[in-house]
C-alpha positions as CSV (number, residue, x, y, z in Angstrom):
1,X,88.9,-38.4,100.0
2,X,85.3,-37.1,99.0
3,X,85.4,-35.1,102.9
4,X,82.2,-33.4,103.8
5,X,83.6,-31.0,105.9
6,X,87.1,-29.6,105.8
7,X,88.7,-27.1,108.8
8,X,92.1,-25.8,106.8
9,X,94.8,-23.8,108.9
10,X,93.3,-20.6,106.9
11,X,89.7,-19.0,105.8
12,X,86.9,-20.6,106.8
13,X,85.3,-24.5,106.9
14,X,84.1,-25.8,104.5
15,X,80.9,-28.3,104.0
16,X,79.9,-31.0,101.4
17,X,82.3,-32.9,98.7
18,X,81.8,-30.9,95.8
19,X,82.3,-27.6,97.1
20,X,85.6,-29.1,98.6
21,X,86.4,-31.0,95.7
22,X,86.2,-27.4,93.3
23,X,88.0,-25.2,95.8
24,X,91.0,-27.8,96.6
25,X,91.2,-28.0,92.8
26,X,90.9,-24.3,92.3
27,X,93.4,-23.7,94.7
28,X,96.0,-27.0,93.5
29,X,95.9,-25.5,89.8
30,X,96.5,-21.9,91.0
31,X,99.5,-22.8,92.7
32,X,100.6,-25.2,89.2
33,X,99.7,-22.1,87.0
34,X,102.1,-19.6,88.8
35,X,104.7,-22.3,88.7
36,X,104.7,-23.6,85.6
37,X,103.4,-19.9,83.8
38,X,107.2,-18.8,85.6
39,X,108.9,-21.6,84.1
40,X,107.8,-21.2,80.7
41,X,108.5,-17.6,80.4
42,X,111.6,-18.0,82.1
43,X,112.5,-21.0,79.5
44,X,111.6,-17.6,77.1
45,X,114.3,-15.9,78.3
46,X,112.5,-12.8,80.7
47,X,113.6,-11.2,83.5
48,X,111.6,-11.8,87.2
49,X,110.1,-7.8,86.0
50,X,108.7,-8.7,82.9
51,X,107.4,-12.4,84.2
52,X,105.3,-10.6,87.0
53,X,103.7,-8.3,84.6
54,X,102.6,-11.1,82.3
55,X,101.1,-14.1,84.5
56,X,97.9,-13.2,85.6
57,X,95.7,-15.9,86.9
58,X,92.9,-17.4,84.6
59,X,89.2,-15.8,85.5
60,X,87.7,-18.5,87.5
61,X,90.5,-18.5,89.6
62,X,91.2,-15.0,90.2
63,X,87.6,-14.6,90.7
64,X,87.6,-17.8,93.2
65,X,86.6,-15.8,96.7
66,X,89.1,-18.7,98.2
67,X,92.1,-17.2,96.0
68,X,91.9,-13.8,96.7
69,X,95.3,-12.6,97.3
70,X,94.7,-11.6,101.5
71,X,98.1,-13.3,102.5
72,X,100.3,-14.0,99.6
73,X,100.7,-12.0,96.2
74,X,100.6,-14.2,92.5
75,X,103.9,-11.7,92.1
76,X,105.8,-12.7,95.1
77,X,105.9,-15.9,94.2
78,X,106.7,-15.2,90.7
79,X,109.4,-13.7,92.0
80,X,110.1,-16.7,95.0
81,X,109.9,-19.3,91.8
82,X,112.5,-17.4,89.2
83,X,115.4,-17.2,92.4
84,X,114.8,-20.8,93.2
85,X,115.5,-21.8,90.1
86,X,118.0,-19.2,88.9
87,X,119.1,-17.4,91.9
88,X,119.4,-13.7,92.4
89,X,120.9,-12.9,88.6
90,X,117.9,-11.4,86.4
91,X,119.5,-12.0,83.1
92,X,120.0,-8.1,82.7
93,X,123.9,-7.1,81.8
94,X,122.8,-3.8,84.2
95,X,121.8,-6.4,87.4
96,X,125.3,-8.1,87.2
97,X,127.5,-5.4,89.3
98,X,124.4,-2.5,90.6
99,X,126.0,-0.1,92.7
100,X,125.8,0.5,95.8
101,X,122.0,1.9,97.3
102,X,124.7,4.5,99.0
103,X,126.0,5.6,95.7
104,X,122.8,4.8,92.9
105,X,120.6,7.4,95.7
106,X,123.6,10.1,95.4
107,X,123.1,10.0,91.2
108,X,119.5,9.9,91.1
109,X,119.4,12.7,93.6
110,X,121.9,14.4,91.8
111,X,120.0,13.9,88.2
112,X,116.9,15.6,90.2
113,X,118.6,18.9,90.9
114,X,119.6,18.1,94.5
115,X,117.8,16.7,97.5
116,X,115.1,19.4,97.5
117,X,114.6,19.2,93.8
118,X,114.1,15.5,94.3
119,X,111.0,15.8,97.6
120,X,109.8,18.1,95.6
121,X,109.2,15.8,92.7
122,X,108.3,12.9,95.2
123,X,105.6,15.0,96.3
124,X,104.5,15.9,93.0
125,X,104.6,12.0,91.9
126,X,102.5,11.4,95.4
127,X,100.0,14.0,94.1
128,X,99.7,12.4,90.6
129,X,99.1,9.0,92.6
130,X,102.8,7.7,91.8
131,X,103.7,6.1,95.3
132,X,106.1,4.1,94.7
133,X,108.3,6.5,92.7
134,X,107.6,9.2,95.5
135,X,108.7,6.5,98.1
136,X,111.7,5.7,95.8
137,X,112.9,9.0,95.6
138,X,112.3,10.2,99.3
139,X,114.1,6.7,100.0
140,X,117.3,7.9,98.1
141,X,117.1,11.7,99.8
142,X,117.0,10.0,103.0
143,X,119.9,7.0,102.2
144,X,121.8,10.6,102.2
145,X,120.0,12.4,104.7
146,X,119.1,10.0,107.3
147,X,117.7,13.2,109.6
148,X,115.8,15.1,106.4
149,X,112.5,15.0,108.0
150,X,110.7,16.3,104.8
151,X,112.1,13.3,103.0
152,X,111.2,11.2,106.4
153,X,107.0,12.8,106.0
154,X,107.1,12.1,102.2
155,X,108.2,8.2,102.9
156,X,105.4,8.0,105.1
157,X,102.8,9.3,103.1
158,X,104.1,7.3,100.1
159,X,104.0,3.8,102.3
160,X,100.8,5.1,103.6
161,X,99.3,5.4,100.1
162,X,101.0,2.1,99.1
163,X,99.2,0.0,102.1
164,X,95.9,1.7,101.2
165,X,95.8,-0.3,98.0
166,X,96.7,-3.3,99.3
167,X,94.9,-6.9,99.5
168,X,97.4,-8.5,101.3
169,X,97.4,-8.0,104.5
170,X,101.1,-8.8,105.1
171,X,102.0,-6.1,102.9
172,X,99.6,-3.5,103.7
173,X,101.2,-4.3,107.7
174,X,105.0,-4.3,106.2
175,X,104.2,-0.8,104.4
176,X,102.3,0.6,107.4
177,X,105.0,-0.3,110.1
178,X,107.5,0.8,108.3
179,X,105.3,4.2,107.7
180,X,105.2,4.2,111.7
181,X,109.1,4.0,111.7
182,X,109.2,7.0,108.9
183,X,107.1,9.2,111.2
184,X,109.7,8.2,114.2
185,X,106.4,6.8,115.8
186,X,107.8,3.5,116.5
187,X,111.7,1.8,116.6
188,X,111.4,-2.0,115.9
189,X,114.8,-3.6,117.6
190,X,116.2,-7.0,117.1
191,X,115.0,-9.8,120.0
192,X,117.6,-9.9,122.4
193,X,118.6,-12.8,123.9
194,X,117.5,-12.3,127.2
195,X,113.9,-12.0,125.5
196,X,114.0,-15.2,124.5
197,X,111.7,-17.5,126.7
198,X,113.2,-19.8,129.0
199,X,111.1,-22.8,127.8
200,X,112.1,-22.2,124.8
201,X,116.1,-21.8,125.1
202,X,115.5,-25.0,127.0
203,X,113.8,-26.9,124.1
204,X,116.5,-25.4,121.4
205,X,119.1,-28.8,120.5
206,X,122.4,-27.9,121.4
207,X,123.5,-28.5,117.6
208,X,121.3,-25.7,116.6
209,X,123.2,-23.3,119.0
210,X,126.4,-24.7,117.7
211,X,125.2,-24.1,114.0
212,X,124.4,-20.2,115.1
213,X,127.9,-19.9,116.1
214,X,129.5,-20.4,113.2
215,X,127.1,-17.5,111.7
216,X,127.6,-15.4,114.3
217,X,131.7,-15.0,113.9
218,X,133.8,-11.6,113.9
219,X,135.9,-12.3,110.9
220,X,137.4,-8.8,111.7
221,X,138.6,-10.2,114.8
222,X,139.2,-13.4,113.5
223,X,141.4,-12.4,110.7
224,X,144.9,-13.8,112.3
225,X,143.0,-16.6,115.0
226,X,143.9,-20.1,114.6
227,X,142.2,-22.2,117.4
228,X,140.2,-25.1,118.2
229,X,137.6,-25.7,121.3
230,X,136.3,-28.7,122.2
231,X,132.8,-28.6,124.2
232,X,131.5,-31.4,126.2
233,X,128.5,-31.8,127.3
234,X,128.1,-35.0,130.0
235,X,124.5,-34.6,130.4
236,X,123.5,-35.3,127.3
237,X,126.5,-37.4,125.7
238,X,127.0,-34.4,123.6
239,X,130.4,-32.9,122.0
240,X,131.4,-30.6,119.5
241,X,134.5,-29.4,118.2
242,X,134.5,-25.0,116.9
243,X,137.9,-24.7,114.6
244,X,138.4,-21.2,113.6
245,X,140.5,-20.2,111.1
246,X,141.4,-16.9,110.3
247,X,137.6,-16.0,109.9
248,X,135.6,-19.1,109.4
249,X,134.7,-21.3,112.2
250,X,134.1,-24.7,111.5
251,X,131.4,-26.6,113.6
252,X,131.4,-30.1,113.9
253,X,129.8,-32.7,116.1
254,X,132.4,-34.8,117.9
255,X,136.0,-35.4,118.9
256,X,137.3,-34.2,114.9
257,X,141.0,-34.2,116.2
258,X,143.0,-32.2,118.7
259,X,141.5,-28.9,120.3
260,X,143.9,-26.5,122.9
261,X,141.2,-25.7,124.9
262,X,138.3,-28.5,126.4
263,X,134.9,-26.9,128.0
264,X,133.0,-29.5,130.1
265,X,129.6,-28.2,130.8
266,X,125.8,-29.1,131.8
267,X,123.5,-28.4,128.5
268,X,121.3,-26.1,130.1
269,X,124.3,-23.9,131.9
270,X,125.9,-23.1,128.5
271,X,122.0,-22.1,127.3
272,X,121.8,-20.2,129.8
273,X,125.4,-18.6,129.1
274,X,124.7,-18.3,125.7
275,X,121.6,-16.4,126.4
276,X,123.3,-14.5,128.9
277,X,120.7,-15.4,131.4
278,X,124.1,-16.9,133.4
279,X,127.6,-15.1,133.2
280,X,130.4,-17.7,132.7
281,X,132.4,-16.0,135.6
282,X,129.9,-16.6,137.7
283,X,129.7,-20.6,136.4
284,X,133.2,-21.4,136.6
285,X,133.0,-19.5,140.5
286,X,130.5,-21.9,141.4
287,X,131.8,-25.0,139.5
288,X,129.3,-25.3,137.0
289,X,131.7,-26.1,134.2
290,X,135.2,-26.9,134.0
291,X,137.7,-25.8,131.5
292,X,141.2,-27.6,130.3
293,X,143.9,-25.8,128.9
294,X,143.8,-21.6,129.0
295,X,140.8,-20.0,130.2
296,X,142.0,-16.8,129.3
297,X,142.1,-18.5,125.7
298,X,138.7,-19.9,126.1
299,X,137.4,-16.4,126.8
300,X,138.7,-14.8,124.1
301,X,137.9,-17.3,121.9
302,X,134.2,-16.8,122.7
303,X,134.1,-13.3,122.5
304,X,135.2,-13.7,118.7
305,X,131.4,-14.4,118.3
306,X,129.6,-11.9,120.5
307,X,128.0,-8.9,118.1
């Protein structure tokens, strides 16, 4: 476009064409090198490990101040690029079946003499500047010990170390935080749905709530349920049909045959209800929806997806 000035989302303007022109190109043929570097060596046979210790960008754009590696890192997306294309597996026999992080942290805590054999060689690796095996190993003492608060002070100061070397400033936060939660400093909770602000709930399309659903089934208590709701939604000419069976809930939009139990309801009443910013005794009291067929069934339908 030969732009004199360019305002991206991230970093700084930018002023006159050929600066532009060199530092969109730098950056286009970085993001082509990682891809296509992965590719090949993958085409070579490597695992994601030994790909991320060979691609390396070329000089002028590593040195490129535009390139520097403050959000993303050249090995995360190494790594984002081989599970696109391959998924999870890394072509190592030993990858195929790991065990359990329970079970792999009692045998490497066991190989280490027992749990206070093992801090003390984390703290011997932190004082030889080996971080990440000192966070690895206080990791596995405290899979076993959640309360060990040695092993809790040696994660810490490994993450700690870890985050001091960082460019990236989403990993030097990650490591850091999760340093905080180490010390017992700070306890990071999932969003509650009564958190959620009302503008957005309201903005939320009800197909999207009915998508969560599915995702958010009990197969435990779901094993032996065969039943299908129907959920109508006059407002907005909106229906959907929830079939669970024995542990899977299928969600589809419309009539999709017969259903035992009909909800009619205003969109923004079952937001609300599903965001328990309204109780559904409280709606039915006051004749906000309407239910056909067995609202006992109904309810115990819906508490098959509560956590």
């Amino acid at each position: 476009l030969h732009t004199e000035h360019l305002v991206p989302s991230h970093t700084r303007p930018l002023s006159g064409a050929a600066e532009i022109a060199l530092r969109l190109t730098h950056y286009r043929d970085a993001i082509q090198f990682v891809h296509d570097q992965t590719v090949r060596h993958m085409n070579l046979g490597l695992s994601p490990d030994e790909i991320v210790a060979r691609v390396r960008l070329p000089r002028h754009l590593a040195e490129d101040p535009f390139l520097q590696e403050f959000y993303g890192t050249v090995e995360w997306s190494v790594r984002g690029i081989f599970d696109g294309y391959l998924g999870w597996f890394s072509g190592e026999g030993r990858d195929l079946f790991p065990d359990p992080p329970m079970k792999r942290a009692a045998q490497v805590v066991e190989l280490a003499g027992g749990p206070e054999q093992a801090l003390s060689r984390a703290a011997q690796a932190l004082s030889r500047g080996e971080a990440q095996w000192a966070l690895t190993l206080a990791d596995d003492v405290l899979l076993l010990h959640p309360k060990e608060a040695r092993a809790g002070g040696l994660k810490a100061q490994a993450l700690t170390a870890l985050a001091g070397r960082q460019l990236s400033a989403n990993a030097r936060n990650y490591l850091l935080t999760e340093a905080y939660e180490a010390r017992g400093q700070i306890r990071i909770r999932p969003l509650a749905h009564s958190k959620v602000p009302a503008s957005m709930v309201a903005q939320t399309p009800l197909s999207s709530l009915f998508d969560a659903m599915a995702v958010n089934l009990d197969p435990e208590r779901a094993a032996e349920v065969e039943r299908t709701v129907r959920f109508r939604f006059p407002d907005v000419g909106q229906v959907f049909t929830v079939q669970v069976r024995r542990g899977v809930a299928e969600v589809r939009e419309g009539e999709a045959g017969p259903a035992e139990i009909t909800l009619f309801a205003p969109s923004a009443v079952w937001k609300d209800i599903l965001f328990d910013r309204c109780n559904i005794a409280r709606a039915l009291a006051a004749r906000e929806i309407r239910v056909e067929g067995s609202l006992p069934g109904l309810l115990l339908f819906l508490n098959l997806f509560r956590p």
